[in-house]
C-alpha positions as CSV (number, residue, x, y, z in Angstrom):
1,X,90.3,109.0,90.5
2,X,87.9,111.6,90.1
3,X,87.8,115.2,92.5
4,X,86.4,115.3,95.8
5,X,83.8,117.8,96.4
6,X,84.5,119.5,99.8
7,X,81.7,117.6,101.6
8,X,83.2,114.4,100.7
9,X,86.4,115.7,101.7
10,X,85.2,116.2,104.7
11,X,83.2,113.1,105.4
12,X,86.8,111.3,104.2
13,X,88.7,113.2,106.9
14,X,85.9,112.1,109.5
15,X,86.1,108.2,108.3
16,X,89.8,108.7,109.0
17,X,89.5,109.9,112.2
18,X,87.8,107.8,113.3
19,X,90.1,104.5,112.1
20,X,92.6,106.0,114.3
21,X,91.1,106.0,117.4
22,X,91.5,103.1,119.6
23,X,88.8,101.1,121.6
24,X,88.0,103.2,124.9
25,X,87.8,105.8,122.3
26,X,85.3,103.8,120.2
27,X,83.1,102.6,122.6
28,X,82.7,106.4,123.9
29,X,81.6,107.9,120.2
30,X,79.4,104.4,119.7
31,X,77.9,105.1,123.2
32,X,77.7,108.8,122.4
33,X,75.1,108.3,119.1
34,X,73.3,105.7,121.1
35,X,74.6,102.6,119.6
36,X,76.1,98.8,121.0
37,X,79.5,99.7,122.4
38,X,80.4,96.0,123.2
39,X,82.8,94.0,121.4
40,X,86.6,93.5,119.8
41,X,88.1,96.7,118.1
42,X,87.8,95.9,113.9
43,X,83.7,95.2,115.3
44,X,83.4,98.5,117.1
45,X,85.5,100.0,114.1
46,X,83.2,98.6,111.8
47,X,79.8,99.7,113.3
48,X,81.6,103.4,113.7
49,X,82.1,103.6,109.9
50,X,78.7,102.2,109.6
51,X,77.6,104.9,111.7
52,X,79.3,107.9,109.3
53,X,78.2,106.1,106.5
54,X,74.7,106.1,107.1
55,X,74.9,109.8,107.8
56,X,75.2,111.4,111.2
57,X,74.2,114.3,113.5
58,X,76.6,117.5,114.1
59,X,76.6,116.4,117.4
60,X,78.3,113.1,116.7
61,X,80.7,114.6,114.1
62,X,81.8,117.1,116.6
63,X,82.6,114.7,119.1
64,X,84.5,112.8,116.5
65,X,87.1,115.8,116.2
66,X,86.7,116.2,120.1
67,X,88.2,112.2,120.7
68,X,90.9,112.6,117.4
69,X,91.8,115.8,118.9
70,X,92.7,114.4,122.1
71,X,94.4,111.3,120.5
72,X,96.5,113.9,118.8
73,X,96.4,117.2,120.4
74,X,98.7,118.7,117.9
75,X,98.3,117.0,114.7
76,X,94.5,118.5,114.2
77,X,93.7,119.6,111.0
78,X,90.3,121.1,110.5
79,X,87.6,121.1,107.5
80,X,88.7,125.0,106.6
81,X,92.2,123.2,106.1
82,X,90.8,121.8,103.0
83,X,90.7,125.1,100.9
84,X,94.5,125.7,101.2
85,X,95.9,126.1,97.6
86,X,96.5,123.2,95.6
87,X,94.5,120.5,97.8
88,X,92.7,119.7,94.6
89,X,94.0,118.4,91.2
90,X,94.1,120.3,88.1
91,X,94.1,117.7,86.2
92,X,90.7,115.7,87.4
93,X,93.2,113.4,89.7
94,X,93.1,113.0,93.4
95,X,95.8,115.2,95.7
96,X,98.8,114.0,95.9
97,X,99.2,111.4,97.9
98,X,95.8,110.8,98.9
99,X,95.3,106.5,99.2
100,X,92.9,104.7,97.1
101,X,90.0,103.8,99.7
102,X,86.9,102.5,100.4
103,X,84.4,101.6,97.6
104,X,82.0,100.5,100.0
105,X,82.2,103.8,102.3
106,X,81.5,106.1,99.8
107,X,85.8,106.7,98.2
108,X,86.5,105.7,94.5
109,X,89.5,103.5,95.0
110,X,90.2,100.0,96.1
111,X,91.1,100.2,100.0
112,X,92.4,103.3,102.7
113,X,94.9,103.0,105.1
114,X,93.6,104.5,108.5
115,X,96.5,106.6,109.3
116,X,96.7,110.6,110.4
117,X,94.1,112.3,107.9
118,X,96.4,115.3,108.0
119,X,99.0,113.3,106.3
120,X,96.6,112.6,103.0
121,X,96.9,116.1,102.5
122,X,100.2,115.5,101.1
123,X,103.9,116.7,101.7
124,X,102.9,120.5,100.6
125,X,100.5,120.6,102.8
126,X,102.2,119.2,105.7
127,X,104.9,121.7,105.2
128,X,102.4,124.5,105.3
129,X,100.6,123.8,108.4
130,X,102.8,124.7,111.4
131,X,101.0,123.8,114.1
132,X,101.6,120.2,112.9
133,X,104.9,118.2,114.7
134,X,107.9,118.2,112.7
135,X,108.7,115.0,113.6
136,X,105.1,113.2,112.0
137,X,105.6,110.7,108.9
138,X,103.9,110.3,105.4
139,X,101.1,108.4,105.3
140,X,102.8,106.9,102.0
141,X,106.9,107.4,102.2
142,X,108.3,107.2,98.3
143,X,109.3,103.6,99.9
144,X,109.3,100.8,96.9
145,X,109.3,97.0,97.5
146,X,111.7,95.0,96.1
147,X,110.0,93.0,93.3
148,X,109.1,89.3,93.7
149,X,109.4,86.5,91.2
150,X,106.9,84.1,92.4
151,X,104.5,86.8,92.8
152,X,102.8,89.1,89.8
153,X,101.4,91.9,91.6
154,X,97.7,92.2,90.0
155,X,96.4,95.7,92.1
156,X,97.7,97.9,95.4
157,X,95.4,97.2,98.6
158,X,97.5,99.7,100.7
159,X,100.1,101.7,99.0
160,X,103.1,101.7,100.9
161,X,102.6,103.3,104.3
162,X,104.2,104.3,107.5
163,X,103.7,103.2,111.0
164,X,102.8,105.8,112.6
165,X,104.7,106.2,116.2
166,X,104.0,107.9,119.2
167,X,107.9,108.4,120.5
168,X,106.7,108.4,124.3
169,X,105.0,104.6,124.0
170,X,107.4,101.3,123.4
171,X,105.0,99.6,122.5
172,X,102.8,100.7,119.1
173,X,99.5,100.0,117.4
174,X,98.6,101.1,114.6
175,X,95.0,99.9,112.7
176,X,94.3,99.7,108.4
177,X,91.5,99.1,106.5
178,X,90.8,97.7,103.3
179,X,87.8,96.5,101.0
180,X,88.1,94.4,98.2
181,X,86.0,95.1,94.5
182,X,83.5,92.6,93.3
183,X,86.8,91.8,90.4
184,X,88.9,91.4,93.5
185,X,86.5,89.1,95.0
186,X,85.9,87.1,92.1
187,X,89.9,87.1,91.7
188,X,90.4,85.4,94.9
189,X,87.5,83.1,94.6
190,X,88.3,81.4,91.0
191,X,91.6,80.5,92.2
192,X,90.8,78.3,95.0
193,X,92.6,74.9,94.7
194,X,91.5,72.0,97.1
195,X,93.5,69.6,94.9
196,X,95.7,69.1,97.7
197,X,95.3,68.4,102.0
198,X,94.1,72.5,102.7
199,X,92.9,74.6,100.6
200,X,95.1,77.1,98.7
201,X,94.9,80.2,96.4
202,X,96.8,81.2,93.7
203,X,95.4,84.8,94.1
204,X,96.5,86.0,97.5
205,X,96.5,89.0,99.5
206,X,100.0,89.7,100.6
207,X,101.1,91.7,103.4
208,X,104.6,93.3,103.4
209,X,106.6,95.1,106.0
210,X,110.1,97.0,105.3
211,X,112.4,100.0,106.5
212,X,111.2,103.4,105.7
213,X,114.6,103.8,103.1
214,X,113.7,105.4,100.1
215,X,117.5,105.4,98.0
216,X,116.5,101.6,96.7
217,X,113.7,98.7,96.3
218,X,113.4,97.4,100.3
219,X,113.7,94.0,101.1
220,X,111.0,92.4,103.6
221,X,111.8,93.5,107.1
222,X,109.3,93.0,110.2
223,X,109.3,95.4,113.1
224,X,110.9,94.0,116.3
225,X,108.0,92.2,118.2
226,X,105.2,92.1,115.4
227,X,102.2,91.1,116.1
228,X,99.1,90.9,113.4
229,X,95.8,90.5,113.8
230,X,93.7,90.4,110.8
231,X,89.5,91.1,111.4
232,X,90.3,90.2,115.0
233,X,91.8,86.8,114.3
234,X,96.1,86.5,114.7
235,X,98.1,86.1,111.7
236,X,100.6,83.3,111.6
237,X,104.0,84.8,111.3
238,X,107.4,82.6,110.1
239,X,108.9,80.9,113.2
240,X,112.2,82.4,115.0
241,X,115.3,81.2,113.6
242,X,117.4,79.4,116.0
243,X,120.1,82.2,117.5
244,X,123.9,81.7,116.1
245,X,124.8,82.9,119.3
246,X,124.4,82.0,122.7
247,X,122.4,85.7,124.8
248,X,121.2,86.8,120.9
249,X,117.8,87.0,120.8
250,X,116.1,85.1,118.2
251,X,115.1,86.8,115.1
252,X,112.2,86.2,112.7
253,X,112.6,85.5,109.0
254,X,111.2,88.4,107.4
255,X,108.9,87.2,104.5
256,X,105.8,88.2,102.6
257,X,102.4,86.9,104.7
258,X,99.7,85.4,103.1
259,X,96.7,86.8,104.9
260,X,94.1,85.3,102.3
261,X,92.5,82.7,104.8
262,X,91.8,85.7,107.4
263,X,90.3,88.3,104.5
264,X,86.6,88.6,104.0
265,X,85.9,88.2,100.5
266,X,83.2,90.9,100.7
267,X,82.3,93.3,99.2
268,X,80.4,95.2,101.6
269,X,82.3,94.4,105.0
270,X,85.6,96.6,104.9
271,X,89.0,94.5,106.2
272,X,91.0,95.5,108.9
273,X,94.6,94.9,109.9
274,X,96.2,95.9,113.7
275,X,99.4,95.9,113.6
276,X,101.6,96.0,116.9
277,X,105.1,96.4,117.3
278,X,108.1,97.7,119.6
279,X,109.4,101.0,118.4
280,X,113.3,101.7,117.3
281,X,114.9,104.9,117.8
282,X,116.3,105.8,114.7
283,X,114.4,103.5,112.5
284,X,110.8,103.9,111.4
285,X,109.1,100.9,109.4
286,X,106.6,101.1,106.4
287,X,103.7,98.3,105.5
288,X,102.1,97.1,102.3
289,X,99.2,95.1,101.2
290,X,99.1,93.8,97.7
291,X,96.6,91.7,95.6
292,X,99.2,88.9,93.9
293,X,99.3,86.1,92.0
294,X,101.1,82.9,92.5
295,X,103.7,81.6,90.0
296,X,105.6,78.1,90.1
297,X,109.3,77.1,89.2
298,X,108.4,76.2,85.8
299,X,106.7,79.7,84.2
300,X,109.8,81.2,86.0
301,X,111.8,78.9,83.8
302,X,110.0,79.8,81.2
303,X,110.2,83.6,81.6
304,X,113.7,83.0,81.5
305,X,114.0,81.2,78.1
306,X,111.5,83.9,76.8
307,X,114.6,86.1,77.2
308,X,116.6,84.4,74.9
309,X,120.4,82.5,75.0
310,X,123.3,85.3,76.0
311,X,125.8,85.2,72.4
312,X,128.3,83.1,73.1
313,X,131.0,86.1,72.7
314,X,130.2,87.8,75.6
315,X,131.5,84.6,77.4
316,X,134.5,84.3,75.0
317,X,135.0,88.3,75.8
318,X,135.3,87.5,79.7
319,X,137.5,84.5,79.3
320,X,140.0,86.8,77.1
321,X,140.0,89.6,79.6
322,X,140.0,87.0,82.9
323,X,143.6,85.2,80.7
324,X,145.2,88.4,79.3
325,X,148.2,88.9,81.2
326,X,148.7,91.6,83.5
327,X,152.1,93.6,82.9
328,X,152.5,94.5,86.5
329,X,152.1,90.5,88.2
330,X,154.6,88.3,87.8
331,X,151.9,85.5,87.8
332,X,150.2,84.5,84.8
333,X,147.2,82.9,84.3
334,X,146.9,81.1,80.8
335,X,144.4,78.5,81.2
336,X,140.5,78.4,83.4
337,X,138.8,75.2,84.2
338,X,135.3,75.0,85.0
339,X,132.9,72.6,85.6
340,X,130.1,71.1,83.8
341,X,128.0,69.4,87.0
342,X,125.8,72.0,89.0
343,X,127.7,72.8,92.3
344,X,124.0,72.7,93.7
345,X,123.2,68.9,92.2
346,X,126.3,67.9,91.0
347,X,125.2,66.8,88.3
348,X,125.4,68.0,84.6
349,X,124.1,71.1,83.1
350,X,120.5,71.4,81.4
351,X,120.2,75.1,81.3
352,X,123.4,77.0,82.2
353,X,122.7,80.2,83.9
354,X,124.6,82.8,85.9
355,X,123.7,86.7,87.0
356,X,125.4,89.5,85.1
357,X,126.5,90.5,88.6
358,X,128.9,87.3,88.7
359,X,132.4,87.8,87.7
360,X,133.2,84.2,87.4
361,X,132.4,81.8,83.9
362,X,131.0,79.0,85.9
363,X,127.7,78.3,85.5
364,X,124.4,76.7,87.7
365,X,121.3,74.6,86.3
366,X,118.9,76.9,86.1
367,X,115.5,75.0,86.4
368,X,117.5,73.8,90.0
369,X,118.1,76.8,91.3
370,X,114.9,78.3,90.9
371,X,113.2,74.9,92.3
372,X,115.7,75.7,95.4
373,X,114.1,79.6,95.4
374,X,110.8,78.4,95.0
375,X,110.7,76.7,98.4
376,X,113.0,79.1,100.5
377,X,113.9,82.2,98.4
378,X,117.4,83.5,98.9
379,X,118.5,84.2,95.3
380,X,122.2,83.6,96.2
381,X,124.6,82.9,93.6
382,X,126.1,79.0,95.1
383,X,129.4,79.8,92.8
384,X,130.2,83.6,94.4
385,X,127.6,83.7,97.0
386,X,126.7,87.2,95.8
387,X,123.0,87.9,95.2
388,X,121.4,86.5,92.0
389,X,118.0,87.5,91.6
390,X,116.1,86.7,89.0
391,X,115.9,89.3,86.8
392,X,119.2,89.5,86.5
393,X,119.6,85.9,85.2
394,X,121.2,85.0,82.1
395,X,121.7,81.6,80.2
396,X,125.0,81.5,79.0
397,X,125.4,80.4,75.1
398,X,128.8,79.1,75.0
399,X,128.4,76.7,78.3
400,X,125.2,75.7,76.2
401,X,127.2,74.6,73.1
402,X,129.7,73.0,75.0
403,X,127.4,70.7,76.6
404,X,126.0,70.1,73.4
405,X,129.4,69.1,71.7
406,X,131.1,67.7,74.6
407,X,129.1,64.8,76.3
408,X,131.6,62.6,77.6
409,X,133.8,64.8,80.2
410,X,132.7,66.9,83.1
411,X,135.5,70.0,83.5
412,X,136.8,71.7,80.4
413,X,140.0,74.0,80.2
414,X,139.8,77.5,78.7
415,X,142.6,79.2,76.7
416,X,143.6,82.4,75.9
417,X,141.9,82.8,73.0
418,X,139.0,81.7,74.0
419,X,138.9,78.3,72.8
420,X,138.4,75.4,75.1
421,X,139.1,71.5,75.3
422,X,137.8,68.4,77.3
423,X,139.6,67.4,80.6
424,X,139.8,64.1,81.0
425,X,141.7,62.9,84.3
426,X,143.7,59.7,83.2
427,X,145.4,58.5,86.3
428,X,143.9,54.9,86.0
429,X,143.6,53.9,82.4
430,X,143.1,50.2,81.0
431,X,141.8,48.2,77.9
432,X,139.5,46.1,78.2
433,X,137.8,43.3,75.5
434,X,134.4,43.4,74.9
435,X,132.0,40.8,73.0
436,X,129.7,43.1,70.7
437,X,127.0,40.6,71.4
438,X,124.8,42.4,68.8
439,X,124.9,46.3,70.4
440,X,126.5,48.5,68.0
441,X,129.0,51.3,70.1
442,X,131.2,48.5,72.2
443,X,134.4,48.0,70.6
444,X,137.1,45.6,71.6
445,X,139.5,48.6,72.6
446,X,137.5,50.7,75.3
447,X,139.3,52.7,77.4
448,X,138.2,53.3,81.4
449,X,139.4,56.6,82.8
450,X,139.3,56.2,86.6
451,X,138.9,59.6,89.0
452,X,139.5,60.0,92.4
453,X,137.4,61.9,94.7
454,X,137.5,61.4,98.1
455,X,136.7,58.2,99.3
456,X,134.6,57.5,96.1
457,X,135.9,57.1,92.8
458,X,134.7,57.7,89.2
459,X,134.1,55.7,86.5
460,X,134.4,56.7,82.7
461,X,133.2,54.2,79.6
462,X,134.7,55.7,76.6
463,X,132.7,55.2,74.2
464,X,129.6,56.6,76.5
465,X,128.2,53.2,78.0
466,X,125.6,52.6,81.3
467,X,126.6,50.5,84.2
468,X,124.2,47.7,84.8
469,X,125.7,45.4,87.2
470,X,129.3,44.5,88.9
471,X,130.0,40.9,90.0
472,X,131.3,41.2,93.9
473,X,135.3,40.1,93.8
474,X,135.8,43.1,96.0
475,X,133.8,45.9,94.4
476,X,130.3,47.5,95.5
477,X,127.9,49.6,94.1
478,X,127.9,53.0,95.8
479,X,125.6,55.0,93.4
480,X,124.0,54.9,89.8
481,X,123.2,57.3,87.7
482,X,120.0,57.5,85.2
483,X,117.5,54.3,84.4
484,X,118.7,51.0,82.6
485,X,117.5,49.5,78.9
486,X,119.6,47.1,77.7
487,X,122.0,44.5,78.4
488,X,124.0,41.8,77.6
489,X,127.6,42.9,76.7
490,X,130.7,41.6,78.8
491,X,133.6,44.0,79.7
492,X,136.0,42.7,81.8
493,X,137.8,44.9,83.9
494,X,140.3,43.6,86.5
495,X,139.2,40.7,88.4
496,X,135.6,42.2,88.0
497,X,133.0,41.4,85.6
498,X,130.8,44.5,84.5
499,X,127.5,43.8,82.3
500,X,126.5,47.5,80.4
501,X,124.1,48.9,77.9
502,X,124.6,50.7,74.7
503,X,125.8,54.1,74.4
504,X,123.6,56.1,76.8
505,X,125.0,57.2,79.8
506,X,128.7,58.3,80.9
507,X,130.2,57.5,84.6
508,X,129.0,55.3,87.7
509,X,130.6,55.7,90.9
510,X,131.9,52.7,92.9
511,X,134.0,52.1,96.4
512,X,136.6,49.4,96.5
């Protein structure tokens, strides 16, 4: 950003003034300078800015501060303010905390925020004047958003900014403004895909909405009652959860919002965003518009390999310090089991993954768990039900060479020195004779390891053989697992006959 002289500091101050009037105050300065008063707020708005832009008389500025200073009777700042100490960088950049703003109205940056001008001064200055209400927020609080995996943020539309609230109204409105660049508009445009039923973007402009908390990252979080209008038109907003309770009053998820379908891609017509809401005492709420970039499951997955396999000790580390024995409980622990299906799809591993915020050694299927994020984004741990985001995801390299040397059992037992073995659940176990019939991996003495779960029951081939068909006499197919290629070996179990493959696959479940 480069240093404002003091006229455009002054013709900056003026564009902000007037984005923060409202309509009965617009159609007076429009019908004032002799222009078309008639129409919806962002069109009055527009043909105001269009107004300033093109240069006006004395008289029209004047009654611009004359309408502020009645929307704000004690929140005026005027021109003179501007040569208070410090106003201006030192080092070539803008004052602190100035926004980035319109290209297209004569600013430097990307978009402005039309909030109190007397807040761009920055916290100094705020401090300094004393006429000013104690009570008045930053235009842009030290507030952070928590970071979003599916989303690379590519540029900041409006920085992080406060809803201004006047504490006498219930109701509040508050109005922004942004302007996309020609790279922006370009951005936006390239990524169209019509591949599908509507048309979609990749690159999107995202609007966010969170508490004013500044002692962490803030998680989305709309203001009670919000309603958004973008260039006139209403924004879509996620649909009200059903209440748990009966008299609660239904909430909606808060979420990012795609407003990409309601932007001008312009770069000559400036965007604007009204934002209504019900005030809170005690809470005040901050808003965000980002330029972003889509990303699927899969580069996520990616990302994550990119990372590298956690070393296998700091696994064998945890086990040793869950089984070491504590002098001071007469209880013991000298063995952990854990699974090796997904608790999400129950089936086994690919990719085992766990936070570094999880205390326990069982692990989740990665490329699952981020499919399950990608469609409704929770990033809760299914073993702990802790958080889990993504960053903090980790594959784990002993559960990876475990499932690489142990393909025939699903639960493994721990010890103490951080060893493991299989667990193999023999409570049914039978030999049956087999016919090779010209597929190596069938011998005549293969043993079926029967597990009960539930109503269902499991299955286990040992060697590793695929089910392809049971004769009736009693028994039903409930479920198969994986695709079929060969056939034509006999095993005879019980009154039964079962046709399998070759070594492939490992269990089939059945009801009797």
């Amino acid at each position: 950003y480069h240093d404002l002289t003091p006229v455009s500091s002054i013709i900056f101050l003026q564009q902000q003034m007037v984005m923060s009037l409202r309509v009965s105050e617009l159609q007076v300065l429009l019908g004032y300078a002799g222009r078309n008063k008639h129409g919806r707020k962002h069109e009055l708005l527009t043909k105001a800015l269009h107004l300033l832009k093109a240069g006006c008389s004395p008289a029209v500025q004047m009654k611009i501060r004359e309408l502020y200073r009645r929307r704000f009777p004690t929140k005026m700042v005027s021109p003179t303010d501007l040569s208070l100490p410090g106003i201006h960088s030192t080092t070539g950049g803008a004052p602190p905390g100035l926004p980035a703003s319109l290209t297209q109205l004569g600013f430097d940056g990307h978009g402005s925020p039309s909030l109190l001008p007397v807040a761009l001064l920055g916290p100094k200055h705020e401090l300094g004047l004393s006429h000013l209400a104690s009570t008045l927020h930053p235009v842009h609080p030290d507030v952070k958003l928590q970071r979003l995996p599916f989303y690379d943020v590519l540029d900041e539309l409006i920085k992080p900014t406060s809803l201004a609230s006047d504490s006498s109204q219930r109701f509040q409105e508050t109005c922004f403004a942004f302007a996309l660049t020609p790279q922006q508009v370009q951005q936006i445009s390239s990524s169209m895909d019509i591949s599908g039923t509507k048309c979609d973007f990749t690159v999107q402009v995202q609007l966010r909405f969170c508490l004013s908390e500044t002692s962490c990252p803030q998680e989305d979080h709309f203001p009670p009652n919000l309603c958004v209008k973008v260039n006139g038109k209403p924004c879509n907003l996620p649909g009200y959860l059903p209440p748990t309770k009966n008299g609660v009053e239904p909430k909606r998820p808060s979420r990012p919002i795609n407003i990409t379908s309601l932007v001008r891609l312009s770069t000559t017509v400036p965007n604007t965003i009204v934002v209504s809401w019900t005030s809170e005492i005690g809470r005040s709420y901050s808003m965000a518009v980002y330029l972003v970039r889509q990303q699927s499951s899969s580069v996520l997955l990616q990302r994550l390999r990119s990372k590298g396999i956690r070393n296998p000790d700091h696994s064998r580390a945890l086990i040793k310090e869950k089984l070491t024995a504590d002098p001071d409980s007469e209880i013991a622990t000298t063995s952990l089991r854990v699974s090796l299906l997904c608790p999400l799809g129950k089936m086994r591993l690919m990719i085992p993954c766990r936070a570094l915020t999880c205390s326990h050694l069982q692990c989740f299927d990665a490329t699952l768990y981020i499919q399950m994020n990608e469609k409704k984004p929770t990033w809760v741990c299914p073993v702990c039900d802790k958080k889990a985001p993504f960053e903090h995801l980790i594959i784990d390299g002993l559960f990876m060479e475990i499932l690489s040397s142990c393909v025939d059992c699903d639960e493994i037992q721990f010890k103490e020195d951080g060893n493991w073995a299989p667990m193999r659940s023999k409570k049914v176990v039978q030999e049956v004779s087999a016919s090779s019939n010209g597929i190596e991996g069938i011998t005549t003495k293969t043993v079926i390891f029967v597990r009960s779960y539930g109503d269902n029951r499991q299955l286990c081939l040992s060697p590793v053989v695929k089910i392809l068909h049971i004769c009736t006499r009693g028994v039903t197919v409930h479920k198969i697992h994986g695709s079929i290629r060969h056939s034509g070996v006999t095993v005879r179990f019980g009154t039964g006959v079962i046709l399998v493959t070759s070594q492939c696959w490992k269990y089939f479940c059945f009801k009797p």
